[in-house]
TIPA-38630 format. One record per residue (C-alpha): residue in three letters; x, y, z. Coordinates in steps of 0.5 Angstrom, whole numbers. Example, Ala and Ser with C-alpha at 12.3 -4.5 7.8 and 13.67 -1.06 7.14 Angstrom:
<recs>
  resn   east  north     up
   ALA     25     -9     16
   SER     27     -2     14
</recs>
This chain:
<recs>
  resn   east  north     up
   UNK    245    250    174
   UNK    240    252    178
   UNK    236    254    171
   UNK    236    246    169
   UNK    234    244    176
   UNK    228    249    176
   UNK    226    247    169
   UNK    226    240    171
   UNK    222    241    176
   UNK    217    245    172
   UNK    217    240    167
   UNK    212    236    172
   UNK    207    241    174
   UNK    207    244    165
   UNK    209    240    160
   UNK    207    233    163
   UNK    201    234    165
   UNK    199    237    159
   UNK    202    230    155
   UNK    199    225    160
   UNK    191    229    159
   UNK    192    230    151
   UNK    193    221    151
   UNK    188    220    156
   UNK    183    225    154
   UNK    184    225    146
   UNK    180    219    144
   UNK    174    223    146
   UNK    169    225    142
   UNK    162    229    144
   UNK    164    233    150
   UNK    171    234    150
   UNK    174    236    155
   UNK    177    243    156
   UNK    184    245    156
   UNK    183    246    164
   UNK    180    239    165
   UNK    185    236    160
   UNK    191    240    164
   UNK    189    237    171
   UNK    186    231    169
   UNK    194    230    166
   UNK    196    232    172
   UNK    193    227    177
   UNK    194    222    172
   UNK    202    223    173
   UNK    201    221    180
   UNK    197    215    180
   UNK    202    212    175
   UNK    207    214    180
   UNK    203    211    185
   UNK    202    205    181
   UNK    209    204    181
   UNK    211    206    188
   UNK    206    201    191
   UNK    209    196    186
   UNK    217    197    189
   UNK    215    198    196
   UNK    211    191    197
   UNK    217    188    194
   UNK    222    192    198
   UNK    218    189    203
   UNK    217    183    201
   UNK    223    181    201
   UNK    226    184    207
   UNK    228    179    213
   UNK    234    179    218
   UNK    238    186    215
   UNK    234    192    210
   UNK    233    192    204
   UNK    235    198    200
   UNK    235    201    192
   UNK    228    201    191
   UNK    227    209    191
   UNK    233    208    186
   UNK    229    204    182
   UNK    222    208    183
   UNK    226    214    179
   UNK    228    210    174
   UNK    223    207    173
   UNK    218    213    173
   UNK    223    217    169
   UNK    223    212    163
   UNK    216    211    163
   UNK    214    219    163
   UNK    219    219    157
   UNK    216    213    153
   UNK    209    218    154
   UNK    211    225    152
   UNK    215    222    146
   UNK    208    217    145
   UNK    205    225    146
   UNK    209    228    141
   UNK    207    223    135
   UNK    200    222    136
   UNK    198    229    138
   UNK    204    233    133
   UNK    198    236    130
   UNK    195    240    135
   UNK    202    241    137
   UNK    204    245    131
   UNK    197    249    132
   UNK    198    251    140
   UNK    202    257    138
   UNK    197    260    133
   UNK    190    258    138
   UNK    194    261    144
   UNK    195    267    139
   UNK    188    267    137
   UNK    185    266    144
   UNK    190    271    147
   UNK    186    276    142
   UNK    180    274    144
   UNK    180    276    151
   UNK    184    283    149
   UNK    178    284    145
   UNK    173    281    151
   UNK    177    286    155
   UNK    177    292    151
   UNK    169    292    150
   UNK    167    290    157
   UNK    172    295    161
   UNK    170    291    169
   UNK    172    285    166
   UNK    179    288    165
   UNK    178    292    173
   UNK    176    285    175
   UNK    182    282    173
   UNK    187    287    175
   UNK    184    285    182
   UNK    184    279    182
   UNK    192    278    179
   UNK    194    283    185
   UNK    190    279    190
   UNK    193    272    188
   UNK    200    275    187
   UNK    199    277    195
   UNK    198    269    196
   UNK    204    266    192
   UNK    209    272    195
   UNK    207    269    202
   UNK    206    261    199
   UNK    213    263    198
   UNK    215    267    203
   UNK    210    265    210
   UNK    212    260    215
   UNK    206    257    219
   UNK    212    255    224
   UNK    208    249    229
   UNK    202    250    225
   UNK    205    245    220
   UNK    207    240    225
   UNK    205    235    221
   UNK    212    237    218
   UNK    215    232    223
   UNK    213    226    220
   UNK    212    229    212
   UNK    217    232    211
   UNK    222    227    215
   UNK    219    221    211
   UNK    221    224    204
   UNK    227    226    207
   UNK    229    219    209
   UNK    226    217    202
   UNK    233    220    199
   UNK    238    218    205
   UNK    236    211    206
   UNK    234    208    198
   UNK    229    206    201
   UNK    221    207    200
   UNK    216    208    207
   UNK    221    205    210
   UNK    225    209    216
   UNK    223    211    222
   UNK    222    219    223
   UNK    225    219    229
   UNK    232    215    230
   UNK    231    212    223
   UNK    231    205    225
   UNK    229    200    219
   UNK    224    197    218
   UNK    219    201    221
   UNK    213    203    217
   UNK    206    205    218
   UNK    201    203    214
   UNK    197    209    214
   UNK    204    212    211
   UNK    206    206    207
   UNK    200    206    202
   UNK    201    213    200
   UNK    206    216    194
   UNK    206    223    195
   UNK    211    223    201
   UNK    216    219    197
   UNK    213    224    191
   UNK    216    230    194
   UNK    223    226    195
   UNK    222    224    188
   UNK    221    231    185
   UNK    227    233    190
   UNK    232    228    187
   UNK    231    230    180
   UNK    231    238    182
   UNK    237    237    186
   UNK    234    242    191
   UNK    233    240    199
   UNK    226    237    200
   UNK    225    242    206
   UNK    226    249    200
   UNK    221    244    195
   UNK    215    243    201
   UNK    216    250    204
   UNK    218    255    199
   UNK    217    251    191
   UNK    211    247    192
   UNK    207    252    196
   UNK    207    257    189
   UNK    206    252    184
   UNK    201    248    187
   UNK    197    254    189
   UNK    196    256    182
   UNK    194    249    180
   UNK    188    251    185
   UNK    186    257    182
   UNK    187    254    176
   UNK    181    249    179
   UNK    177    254    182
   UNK    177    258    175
   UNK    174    251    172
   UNK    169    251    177
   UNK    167    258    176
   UNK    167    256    169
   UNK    161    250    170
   UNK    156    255    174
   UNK    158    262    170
   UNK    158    263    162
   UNK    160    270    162
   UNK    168    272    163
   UNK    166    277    168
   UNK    161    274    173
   UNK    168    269    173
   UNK    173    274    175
   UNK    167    277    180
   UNK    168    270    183
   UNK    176    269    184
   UNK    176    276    186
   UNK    170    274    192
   UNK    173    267    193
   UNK    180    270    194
   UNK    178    275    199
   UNK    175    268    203
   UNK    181    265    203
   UNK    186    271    204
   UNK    181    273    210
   UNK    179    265    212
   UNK    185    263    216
   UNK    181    262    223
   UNK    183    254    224
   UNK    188    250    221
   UNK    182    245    221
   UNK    179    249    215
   UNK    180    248    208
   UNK    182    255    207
   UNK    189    254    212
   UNK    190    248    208
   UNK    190    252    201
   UNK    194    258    204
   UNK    198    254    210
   UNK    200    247    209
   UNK    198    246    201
   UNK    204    242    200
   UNK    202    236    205
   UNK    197    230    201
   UNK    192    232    205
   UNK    191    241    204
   UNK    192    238    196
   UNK    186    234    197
   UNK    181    238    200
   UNK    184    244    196
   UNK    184    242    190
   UNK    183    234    187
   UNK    176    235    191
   UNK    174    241    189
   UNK    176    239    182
   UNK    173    232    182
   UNK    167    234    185
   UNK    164    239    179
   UNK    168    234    173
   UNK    163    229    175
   UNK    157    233    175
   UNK    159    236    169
   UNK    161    227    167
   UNK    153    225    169
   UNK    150    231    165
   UNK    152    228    158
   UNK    151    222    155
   UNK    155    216    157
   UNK    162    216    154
   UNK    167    210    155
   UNK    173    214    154
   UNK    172    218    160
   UNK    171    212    164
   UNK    180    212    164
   UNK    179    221    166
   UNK    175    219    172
   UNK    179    212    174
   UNK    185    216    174
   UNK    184    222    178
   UNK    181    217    182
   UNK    187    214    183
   UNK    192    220    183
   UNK    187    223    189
   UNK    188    217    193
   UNK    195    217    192
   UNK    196    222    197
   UNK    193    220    204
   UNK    189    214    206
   UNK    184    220    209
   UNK    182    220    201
   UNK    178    213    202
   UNK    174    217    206
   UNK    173    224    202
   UNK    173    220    195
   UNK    168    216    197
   UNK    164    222    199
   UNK    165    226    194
   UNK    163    221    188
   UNK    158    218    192
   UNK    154    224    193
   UNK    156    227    186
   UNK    152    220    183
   UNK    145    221    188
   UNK    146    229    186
   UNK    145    227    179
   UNK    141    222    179
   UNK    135    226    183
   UNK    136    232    178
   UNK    136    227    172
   UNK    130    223    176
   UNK    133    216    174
   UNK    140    212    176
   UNK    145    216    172
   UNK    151    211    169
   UNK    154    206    175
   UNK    160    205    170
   UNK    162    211    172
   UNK    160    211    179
   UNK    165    204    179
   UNK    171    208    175
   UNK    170    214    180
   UNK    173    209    186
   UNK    178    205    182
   UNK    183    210    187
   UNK    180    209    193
   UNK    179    200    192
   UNK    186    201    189
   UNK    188    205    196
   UNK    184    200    200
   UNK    186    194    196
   UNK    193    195    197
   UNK    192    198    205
   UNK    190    189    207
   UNK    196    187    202
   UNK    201    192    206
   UNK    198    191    213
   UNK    198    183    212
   UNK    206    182    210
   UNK    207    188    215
   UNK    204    183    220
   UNK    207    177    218
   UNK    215    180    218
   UNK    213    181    226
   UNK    210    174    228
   UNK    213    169    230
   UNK    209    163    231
   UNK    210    161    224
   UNK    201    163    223
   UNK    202    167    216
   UNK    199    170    210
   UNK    204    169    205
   UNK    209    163    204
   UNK    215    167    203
   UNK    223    165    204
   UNK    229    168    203
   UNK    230    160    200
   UNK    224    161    195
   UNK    224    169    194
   UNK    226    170    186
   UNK    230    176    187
   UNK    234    173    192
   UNK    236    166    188
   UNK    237    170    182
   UNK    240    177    184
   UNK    242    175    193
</recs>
């Protein structure tokens, strides 16, 4: 049983991801993305239309709530959730047979080339050897560390996700005494605490064992793996890669010195939203778009970045803020190295995520306003008497 419930949970982080990237990325036809780009682009894009759907039942969670709480909207997201992942991955499995036919061969041959790279340059098999025992010494304390109090965000994450799966609701409950309704709006726009419950659901595993003890592991080797993307953009040789991940290894092993910097938040807390988004959608957004902007414009790559947009931006409201930076510092960069304004529809696509967060966040804070006035002065005419859901199903 315990076999099932892992596989389950790995589905989210293997073969969906690669489904997800293959849909968005394979219309693509100078430029391709590569297999890394492809994985992560996948992945993110699984949390933006998780996002999606969870901001959709959550309005109308709240929406229509009024004199006793309104439960079944986290069932509903599951449910929801699931049967779209599955209607994708079989739309994957038809459109993309071919190449999934071919996987087991070019994974075969790929191996073969890295033997004979290894066998003809011996430091980049020393390299290599250096950094696995390196990251496996990360991924045992991802597993097996506690940062006890330093993880005190813990208090509201973890507790949300939890009241996620007890109360059937979404961003609904109190951390505290679990009273509902109670939210706030810097919690209600982001998806990835209702995420977590929903990954613990599927698993059947506590939400506590999957923040602390699974996620930590997987998710750190999503961070290497964009670290060897990055490492991919400014080196050619296989070599001064693997002299890289080995340097930058010894960074974060030895950079623990605050649980404000971005190596706590890789090594310490990468569960939370934020560690996930300076850590790794950050890093990985950052080096797509110069890679994006040095190439001709392609319309395919409009929905890549859309979508890593929105799937960073479902993570925490801090996102508006860093995806902002990031993408706007990313398009000056290169419109100085190119010495014209490079594409502004990339520019636009690139903060789909961060006006979809923004968007959301005035529509939240208006209902949320509206349910506590009592003067009768609203921003939305709604009612029990007038609300569908109730005439139909109340």
């Amino acid at each position: 049983m315990i076999i099932i419930r892992a596989i389950a949970f790995l589905l989210h982080f293997t073969i969906i991801p690669v489904a997800l990237g293959r849909l968005i990325t394979y219309k693509q036809t100078e430029n391709k993305d590569s297999a890394i780009a492809t994985y992560i682009i996948g992945l993110f894009g699984s949390f933006a239309i998780f996002y999606v759907l969870c901001s959709l039942l959550e309005w109308h969670q709240y929406w229509n709530t009024f004199t006793e709480p309104f439960t079944g909207c986290f069932t509903a997201l599951c449910i929801a959730y699931s049967v779209v992942i599955a209607i994708l991955l079989i739309v994957w499995m038809v459109k993309d047979k071919t190449a999934i036919k071919a996987s087991i061969g070019n994974i075969k041959k790929w191996l073969s080339e890295k033997l004979n790279q290894i066998k003809a340059n011996k430091f980049l098999g020393i390299y290599m050897i250096a950094f696995i025992a390196m990251l496996v010494v990360q991924l045992y304390f991802a597993f097996a560390y506690e940062i006890n109090e330093w993880s005190y965000d813990d208090y509201d994450y973890v507790v949300n996700s939890q009241d996620t799966i007890t109360t059937d609701t979404i961003a609904y409950a109190n951390y505290v005494n679990g009273e509902m309704p109670y939210t706030a709006e810097k919690r209600a726009v982001t998806a990835w605490p209702t995420f977590i419950a929903y990954m613990a659901k599927v698993s059947s595993f506590e939400v506590t064992t999957v923040c602390h003890t699974i996620m930590p592991v997987i998710l750190l080797i999503v961070a290497y793996i964009v670290y060897y993307y990055i490492a991919s953009f400014i080196f050619k040789d296989a070599e001064n890669r693997f002299i890289f991940l080995v340097l930058l290894s010894v960074a974060n092993i030895f950079g623990l010195y605050s649980h404000y910097s971005s190596t706590f938040r890789l090594l310490g807390a990468i569960w939370q939203g934020k560690a996930l988004l300076t850590a790794v959608a950050i890093p990985f957004f950052t080096i797509y778009l110069f890679e994006t902007y040095k190439n001709n414009f392609d319309k395919h790559k409009v929905i890549s970045l859309a979508m890593i947009s929105l799937g960073a931006a479902s993570l925490t409201t801090m996102s508006a803020l860093l995806i902002t930076i990031t993408v706007v510092s990313a398009w000056i960069a290169m419109s100085i190295y190119n010495r014209k304004i490079v594409d502004l529809r990339y520019l636009i696509s690139s903060l789909f995520g961060v006006i979809y967060l923004v968007v959301f966040y005035t529509l939240m804070s208006a209902l949320i306003k509206d349910m506590h006035r009592a003067d009768g002065e609203v921003f939305f005419k709604r009612g029990r008497d007038i609300n569908w859901w109730y005439k139909w199903f109340g």
